[in-house]
C-alpha positions in Angstrom: -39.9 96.8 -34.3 -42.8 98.2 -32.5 -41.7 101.3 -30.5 -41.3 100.5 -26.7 -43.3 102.0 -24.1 -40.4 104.1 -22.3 -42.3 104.4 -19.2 -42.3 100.8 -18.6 -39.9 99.7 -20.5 -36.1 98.8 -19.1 -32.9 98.2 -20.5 -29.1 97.3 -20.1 -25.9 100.0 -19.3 -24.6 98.1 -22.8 -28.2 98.9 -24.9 -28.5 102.5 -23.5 -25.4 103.5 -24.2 -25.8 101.6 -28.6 -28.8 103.9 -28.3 -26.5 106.9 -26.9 -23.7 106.1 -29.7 -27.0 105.4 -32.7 -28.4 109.1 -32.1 -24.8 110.2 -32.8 -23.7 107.8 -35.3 -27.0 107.5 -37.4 -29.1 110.0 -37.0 -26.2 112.5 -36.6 -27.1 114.2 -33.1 -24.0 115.4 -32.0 -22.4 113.8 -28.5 -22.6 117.5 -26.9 -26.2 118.1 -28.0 -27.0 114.9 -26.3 -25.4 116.2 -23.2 -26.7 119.8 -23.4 -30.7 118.3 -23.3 -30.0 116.3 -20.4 -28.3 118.8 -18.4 -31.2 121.2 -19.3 -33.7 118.3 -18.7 -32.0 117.6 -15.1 -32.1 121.0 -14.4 -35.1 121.9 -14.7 -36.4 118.8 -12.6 -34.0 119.8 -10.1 -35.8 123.6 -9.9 -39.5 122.1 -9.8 -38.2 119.6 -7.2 -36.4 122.2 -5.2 -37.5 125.8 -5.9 -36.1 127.3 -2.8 -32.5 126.7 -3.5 -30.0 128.9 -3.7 -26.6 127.1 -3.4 -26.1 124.4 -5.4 -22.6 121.8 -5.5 -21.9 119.6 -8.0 -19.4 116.9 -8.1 -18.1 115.7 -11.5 -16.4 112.8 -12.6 -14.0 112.7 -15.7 -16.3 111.2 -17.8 -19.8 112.2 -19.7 -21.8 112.0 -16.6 -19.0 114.6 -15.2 -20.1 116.6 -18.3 -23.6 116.7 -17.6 -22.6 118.2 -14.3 -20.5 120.7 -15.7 -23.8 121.5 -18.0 -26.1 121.5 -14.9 -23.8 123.7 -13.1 -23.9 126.0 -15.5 -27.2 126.3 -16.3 -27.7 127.3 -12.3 -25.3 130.0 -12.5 -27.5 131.4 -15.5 -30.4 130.9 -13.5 -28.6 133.3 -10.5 -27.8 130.4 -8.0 -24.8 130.0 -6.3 -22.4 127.0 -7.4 -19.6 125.7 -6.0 -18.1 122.8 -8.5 -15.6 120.1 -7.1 -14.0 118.0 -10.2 -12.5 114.6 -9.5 -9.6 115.0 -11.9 -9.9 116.6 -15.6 -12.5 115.4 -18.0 -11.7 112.4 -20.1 -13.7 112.8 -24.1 -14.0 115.9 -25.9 -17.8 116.1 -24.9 -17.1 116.3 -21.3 -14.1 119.1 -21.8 -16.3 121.2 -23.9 -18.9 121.0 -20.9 -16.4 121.8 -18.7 -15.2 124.8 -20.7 -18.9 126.0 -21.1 -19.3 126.1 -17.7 -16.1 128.0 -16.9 -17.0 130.8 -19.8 -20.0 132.2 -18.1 -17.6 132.7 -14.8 -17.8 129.3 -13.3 -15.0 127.9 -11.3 -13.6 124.5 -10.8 -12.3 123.3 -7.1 -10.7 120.3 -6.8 -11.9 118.2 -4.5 -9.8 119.2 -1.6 -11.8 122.3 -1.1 -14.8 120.7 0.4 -14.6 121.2 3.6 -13.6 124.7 3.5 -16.2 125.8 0.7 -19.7 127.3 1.9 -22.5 125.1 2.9 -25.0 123.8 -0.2 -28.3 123.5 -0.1 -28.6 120.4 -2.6 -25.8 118.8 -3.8 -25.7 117.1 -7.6 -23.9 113.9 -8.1 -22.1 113.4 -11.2 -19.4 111.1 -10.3 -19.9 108.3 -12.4 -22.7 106.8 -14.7 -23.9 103.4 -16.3 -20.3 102.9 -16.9 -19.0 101.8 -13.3 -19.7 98.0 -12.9 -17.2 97.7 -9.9 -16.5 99.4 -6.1 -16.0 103.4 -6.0 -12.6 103.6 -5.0 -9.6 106.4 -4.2 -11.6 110.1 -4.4 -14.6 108.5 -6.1 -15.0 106.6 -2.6 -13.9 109.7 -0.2 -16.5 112.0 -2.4 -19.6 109.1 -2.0 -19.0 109.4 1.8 -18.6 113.2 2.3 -22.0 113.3 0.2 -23.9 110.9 2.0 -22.2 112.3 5.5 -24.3 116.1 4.5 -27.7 116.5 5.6 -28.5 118.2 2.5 -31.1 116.4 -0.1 -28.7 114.5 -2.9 -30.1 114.8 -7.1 -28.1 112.3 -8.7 -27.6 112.6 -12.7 -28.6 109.2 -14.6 -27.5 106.6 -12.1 -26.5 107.3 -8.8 -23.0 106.6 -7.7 -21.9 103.1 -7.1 -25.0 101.3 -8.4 -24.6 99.1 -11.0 -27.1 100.3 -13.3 -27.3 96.7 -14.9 -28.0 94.3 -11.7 -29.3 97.0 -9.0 -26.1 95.5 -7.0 -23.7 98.0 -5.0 -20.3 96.6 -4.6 -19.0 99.4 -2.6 -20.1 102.8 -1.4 -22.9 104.5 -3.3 -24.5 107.5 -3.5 -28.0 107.8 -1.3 -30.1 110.6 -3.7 -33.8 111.6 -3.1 -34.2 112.0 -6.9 -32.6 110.7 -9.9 -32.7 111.8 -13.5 -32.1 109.0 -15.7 -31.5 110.1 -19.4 -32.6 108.1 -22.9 -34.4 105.0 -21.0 -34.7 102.9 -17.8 -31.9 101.0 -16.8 -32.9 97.7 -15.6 -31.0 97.9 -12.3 -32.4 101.0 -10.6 -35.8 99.0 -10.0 -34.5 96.1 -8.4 -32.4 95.1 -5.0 -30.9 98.3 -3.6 -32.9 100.3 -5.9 -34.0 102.4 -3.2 -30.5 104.4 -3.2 -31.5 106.0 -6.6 -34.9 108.0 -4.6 -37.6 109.2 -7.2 -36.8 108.4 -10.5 -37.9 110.3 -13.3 -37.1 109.5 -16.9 -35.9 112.4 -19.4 -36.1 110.7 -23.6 -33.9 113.8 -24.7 -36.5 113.8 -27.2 -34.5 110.6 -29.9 -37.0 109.2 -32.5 -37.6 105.7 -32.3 -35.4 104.8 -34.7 -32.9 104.9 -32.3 -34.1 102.4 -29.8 -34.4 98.8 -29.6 -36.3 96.0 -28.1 -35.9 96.4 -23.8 -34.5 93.4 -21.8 -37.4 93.6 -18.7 -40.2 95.7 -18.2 -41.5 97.1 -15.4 -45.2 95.3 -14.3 -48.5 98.0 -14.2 -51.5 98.0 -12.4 -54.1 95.5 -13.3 -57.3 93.4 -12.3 -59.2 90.3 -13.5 -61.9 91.3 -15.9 -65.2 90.9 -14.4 -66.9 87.2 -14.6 -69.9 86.3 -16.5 -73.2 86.0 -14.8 -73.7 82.4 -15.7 -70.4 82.3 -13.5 -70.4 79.3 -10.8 -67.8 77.7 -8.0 -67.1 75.0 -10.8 -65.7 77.5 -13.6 -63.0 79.7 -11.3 -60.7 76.8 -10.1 -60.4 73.9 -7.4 -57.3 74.9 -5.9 -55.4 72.2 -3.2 -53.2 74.0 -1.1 -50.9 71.3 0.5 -49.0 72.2 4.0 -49.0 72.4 7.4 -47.0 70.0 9.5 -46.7 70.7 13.0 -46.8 74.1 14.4 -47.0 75.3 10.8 -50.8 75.3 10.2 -50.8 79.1 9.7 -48.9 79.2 7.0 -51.1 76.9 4.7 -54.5 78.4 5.7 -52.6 82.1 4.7 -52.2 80.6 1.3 -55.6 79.1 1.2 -57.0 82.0 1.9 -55.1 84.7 -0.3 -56.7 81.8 -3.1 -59.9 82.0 -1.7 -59.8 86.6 -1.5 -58.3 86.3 -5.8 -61.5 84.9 -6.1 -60.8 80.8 -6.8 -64.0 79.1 -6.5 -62.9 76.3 -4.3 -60.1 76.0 -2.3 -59.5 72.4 -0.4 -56.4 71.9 2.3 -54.3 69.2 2.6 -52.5 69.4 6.1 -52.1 67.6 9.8 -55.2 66.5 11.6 -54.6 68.9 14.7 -55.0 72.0 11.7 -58.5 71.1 10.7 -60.3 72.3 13.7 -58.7 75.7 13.6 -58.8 76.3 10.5 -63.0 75.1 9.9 -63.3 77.4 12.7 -61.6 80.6 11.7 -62.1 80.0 7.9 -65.0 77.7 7.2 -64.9 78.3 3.6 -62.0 76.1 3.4 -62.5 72.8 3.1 -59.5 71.3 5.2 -59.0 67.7 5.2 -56.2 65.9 8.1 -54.0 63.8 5.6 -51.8 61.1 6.8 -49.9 60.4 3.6 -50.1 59.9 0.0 -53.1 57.8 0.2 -55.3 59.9 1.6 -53.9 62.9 -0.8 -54.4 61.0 -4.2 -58.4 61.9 -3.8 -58.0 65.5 -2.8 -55.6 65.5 -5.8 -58.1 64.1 -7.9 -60.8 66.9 -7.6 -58.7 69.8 -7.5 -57.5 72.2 -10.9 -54.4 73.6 -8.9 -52.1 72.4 -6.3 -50.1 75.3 -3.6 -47.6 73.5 -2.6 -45.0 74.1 -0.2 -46.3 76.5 2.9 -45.1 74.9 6.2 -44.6 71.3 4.4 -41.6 70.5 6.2 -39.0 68.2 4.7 -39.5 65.5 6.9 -41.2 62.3 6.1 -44.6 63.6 5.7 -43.7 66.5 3.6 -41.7 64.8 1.1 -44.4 62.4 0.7 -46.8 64.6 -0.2 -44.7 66.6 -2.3 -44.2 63.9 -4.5 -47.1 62.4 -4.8 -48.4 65.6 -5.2 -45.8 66.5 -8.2 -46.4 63.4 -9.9 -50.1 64.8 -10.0 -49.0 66.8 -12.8 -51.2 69.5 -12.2 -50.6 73.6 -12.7 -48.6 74.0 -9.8 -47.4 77.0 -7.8 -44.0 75.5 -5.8 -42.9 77.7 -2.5 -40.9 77.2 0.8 -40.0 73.6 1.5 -41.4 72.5 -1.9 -38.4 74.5 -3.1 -35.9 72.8 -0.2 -37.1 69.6 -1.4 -36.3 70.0 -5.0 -33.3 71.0 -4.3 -32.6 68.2 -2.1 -33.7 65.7 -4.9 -33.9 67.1 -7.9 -36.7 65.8 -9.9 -39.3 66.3 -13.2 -41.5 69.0 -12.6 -45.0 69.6 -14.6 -46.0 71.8 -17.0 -47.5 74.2 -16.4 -45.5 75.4 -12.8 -44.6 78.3 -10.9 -41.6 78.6 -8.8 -41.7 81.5 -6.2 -37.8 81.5 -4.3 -36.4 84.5 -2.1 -32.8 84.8 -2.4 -31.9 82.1 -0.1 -34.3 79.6 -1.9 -33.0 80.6 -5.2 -29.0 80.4 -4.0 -29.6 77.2 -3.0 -31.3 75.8 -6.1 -28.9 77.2 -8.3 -25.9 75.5 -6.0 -24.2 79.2 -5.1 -24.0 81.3 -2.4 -27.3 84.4 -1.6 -24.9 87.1 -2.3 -24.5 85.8 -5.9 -27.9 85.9 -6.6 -28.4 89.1 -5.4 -25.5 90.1 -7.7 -26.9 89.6 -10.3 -31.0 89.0 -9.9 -31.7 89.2 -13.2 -29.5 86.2 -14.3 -30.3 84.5 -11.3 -34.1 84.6 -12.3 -33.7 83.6 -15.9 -31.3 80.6 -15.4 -33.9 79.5 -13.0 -36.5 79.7 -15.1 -34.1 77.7 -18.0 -33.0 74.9 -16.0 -35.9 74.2 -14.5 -38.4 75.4 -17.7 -40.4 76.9 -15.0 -42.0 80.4 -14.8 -40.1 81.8 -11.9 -40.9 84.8 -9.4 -37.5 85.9 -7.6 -38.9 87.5 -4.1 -37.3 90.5 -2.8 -37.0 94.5 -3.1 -38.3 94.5 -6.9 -39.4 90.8 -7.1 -38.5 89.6 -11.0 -40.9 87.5 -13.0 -38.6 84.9 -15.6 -40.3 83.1 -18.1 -38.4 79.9 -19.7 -38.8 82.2 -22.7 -36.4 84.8 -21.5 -39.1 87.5 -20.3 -38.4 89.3 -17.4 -41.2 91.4 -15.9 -40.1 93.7 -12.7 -42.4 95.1 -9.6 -42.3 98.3 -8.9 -44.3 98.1 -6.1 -43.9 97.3 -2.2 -42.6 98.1 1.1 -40.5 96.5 4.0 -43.2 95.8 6.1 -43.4 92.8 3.9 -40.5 91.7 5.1 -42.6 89.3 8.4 -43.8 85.9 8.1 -46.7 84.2 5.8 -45.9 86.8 2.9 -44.7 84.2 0.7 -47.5 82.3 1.8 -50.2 84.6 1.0 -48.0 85.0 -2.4 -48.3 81.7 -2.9 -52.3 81.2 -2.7 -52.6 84.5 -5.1 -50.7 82.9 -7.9 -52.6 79.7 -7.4 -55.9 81.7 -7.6 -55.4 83.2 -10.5 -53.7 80.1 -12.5 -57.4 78.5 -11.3 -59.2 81.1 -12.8 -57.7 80.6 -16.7 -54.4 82.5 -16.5 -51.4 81.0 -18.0 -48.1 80.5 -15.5 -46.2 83.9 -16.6 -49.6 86.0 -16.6 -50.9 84.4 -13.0 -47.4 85.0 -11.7 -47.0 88.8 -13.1 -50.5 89.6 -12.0 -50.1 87.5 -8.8 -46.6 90.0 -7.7 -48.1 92.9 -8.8 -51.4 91.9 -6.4 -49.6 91.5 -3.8 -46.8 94.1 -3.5 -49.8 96.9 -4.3 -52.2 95.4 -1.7 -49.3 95.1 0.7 -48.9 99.0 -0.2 -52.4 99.8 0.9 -51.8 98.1 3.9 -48.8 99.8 4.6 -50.9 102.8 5.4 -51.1 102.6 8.7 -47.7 102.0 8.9 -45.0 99.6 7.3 -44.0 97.9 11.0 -46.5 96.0 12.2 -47.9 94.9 9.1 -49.0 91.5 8.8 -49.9 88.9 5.9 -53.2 88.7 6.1 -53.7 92.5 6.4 -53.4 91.9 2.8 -56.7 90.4 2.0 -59.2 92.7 1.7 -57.2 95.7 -0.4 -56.8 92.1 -2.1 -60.1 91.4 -2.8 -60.4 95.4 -3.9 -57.6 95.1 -6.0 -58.2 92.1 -7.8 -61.8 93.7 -8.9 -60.6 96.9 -10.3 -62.2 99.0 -7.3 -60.6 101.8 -5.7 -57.7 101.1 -2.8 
């Protein structure tokens, strides 16, 4: 196995913790030297990260994450801070008590956690409650200790995985702990980049220094920056893609010239419309680069379809009569397609064949509905969501949302790191949408144009986001777009 590339690379609670019990079993790390780097590791991101502190609390569970708090705690009081400890109950495995005992031998002392509100103020507080181990709702202390943490004012460091995230699905069932920083220990778990990822702050990954023998091939990986290479000078209209973008019923122009012209800024050579008469004024106006064509029905499509490399399908189609008529005809086209919004509704309304080479591109709601269950399941789990997606319908999929997933039918699962919620307005699927068909017209296969496509878009949205995340608007995205897309400077 070729080694991983830690930085990107992100795993399951279950694979982290074979690596954790490998480096003991295998390679014969002890479980307490294990503990001791990452308490040392944590602490001294905690003292770059905070210099100025001199009262530190830490909250420990029974288990090993408890023992890296113990560890943590007392490398502080060796380091001259003040530390007051609260324990929630006594530890659980032999590694934990010995960090326990460790910290109690250079004059530390254990509170239960009664004593918080009559112990001093803290200046930072460390959670180590629970770690990759808690798949279900804080409850009893747990619970009460999540909420006097998050009811302080004080920043929060939270040790591997903050409190009450399940560090498999990014979900949070219950309370969870709200930290500025996190240090995870060994690798990346998969669910602290995705859904209500934002709980676990900055995230900075400590190895603990294990050879690579001791890891394994990750489940996901996180996406990283990149452009399209530049184009050869014999480079013409004809050789970077005919893309149709088919939408626009009535009142819902906008959101099919959005997606026409994110293809048109990834740099596709032609990009034709397919939408309602009262559209093409508009749009010639505003856009004349588009060639938009008024299309009464399948009939005068099938040329359109004829021409074109790519189809966009989906942006204010509707479901109505027009819509689905178009959509199928437009399906049955077999072309690379890149299916969004009511191209979605319809397929779930009448399931059909789908071609090739295709792209889904469902927010939650899209994706709950295609898969017959209810949003909050899919955001339960994202990660399954996306790649039973992708298998029933043998369709690259991107799941939209706070770390949009990539699936391939394959099994790959590729995760954005990037974006903001001033994405969260109208057309930003849309302008998705015309991105992924850009690149799919210039020579990229499904699970590239879609990986690239996300990663475009959430960084361009990022730039935008500059001058402030409310406000922001889809087609501020366009020209850090067209920067982005060329390998220049945002």
């Amino acid at each position: 196995m070729t080694a991983p590339n830690l930085d990107i690379a992100l795993f399951t609670s279950g694979q982290a913790r074979a690596i954790d019990r490998r480096a003991i079993d295998e390679l014969g790390i002890p479980g307490f030297e294990l503990m001791t780097r990452a308490a040392a590791a944590a602490y001294r991101m905690l003292r770059l990260r905070w210099p100025q502190i001199r009262r530190l609390r830490v909250v420990c569970g029974p288990g090993n994450n408890g023992g890296d708090g113990y560890l943590v705690a007392r490398d502080a009081l060796r380091d001259g801070l003040a530390v007051d400890l609260l324990a929630l109950g006594v530890p659980s495995g032999a590694d934990a008590s010995q960090a326990r005992q460790a910290f109690e031998a250079v004059g530390g002392r254990v509170e239960a956690f009664e004593a918080w509100p009559s112990l001093p103020a803290a200046e930072l507080i460390v959670d180590a409650i629970y770690g990759t181990g808690l798949n279900r709702a804080p409850e009893g202390e747990a619970c009460k200790a999540i909420e006097a943490i998050n009811g302080t004012k004080v920043a929060v460091f939270a040790l591997d995985v903050p409190t009450g995230l399940n560090a498999d699905t990014g979900d949070c069932p219950g309370v969870v702990v709200r930290a500025d920083a996190t240090a995870t220990f060994i690798v990346h778990k998969r669910g602290m980049h995705t859904h209500r990822a934002e709980v676990a702050g900055d995230i900075e990954l400590h190895s603990l220094d294990l050879p690579d023998s001791a890891l394994e091939s990750p489940d996901a990986c996180l996406l990283i920056e990149a452009s399209l290479p530049r184009r050869p000078r014999d480079s013409h209209k004809g050789s970077n893609g005919h893309i149709l973008a088919i939408g626009g019923d009535h009142g819902t122009g906008g959101a099919v010239r959005m997606a026409a012209e994110a293809a048109l800024r990834t740099g596709a050579g032609l990009v034709s419309v397919a939408t309602r008469e009262e559209n093409v004024l508009a749009m010639n106006a505003a856009r004349p680069e588009l060639m938009a064509h008024g299309v009464n029905g399948p009939q005068a499509l099938q040329p359109m379809l004829d021409k074109a490399s790519v189809v966009a399908l989906g942006p204010g189609l509707g479901q109505a009569a027009w819509g689905h008529a178009l959509w199928t005809t437009a399906l049955d086209a077999g072309l690379p397609t890149v299916l969004d919004a009511d191209g979605l509704n319809l397929l779930h309304a009448e399931p059909r064949a789908l071609p090739e080479h295709i792209v889904l591109t469902p927010h939650p709601g899209e994706a709950a509905r295609l898969l017959g269950v209810d949003t909050a399941a899919i955001q339960a789990d994202r990660f399954a969501a996306a790649r039973e997606l992708a298998r029933r319908y043998r369709a690259v999929v991107v799941l939209k949302g706070n770390g949009s997933l990539i699936a391939s039918p394959e099994g790959e699962v590729a995760v954005c790191p990037w974006g903001n919620p001033g994405m969260a307005s109208g057309g930003m699927g849309d302008t998705l949408t015309g991105i992924v068909a850009g690149l799919l017209g210039q020579g990229c296969r499904p699970y590239e144009a879609a990986c690239l496509g996300v990663a475009l878009h959430a960084r361009a949205a990022d730039v935008a986001a500059r001058a402030g995340e409310r406000g922001l608007l889809a087609g501020d995205l366009l020209e850090p777009l067209r920067r982005l897309v060329n390998g220049l400077p945002s």
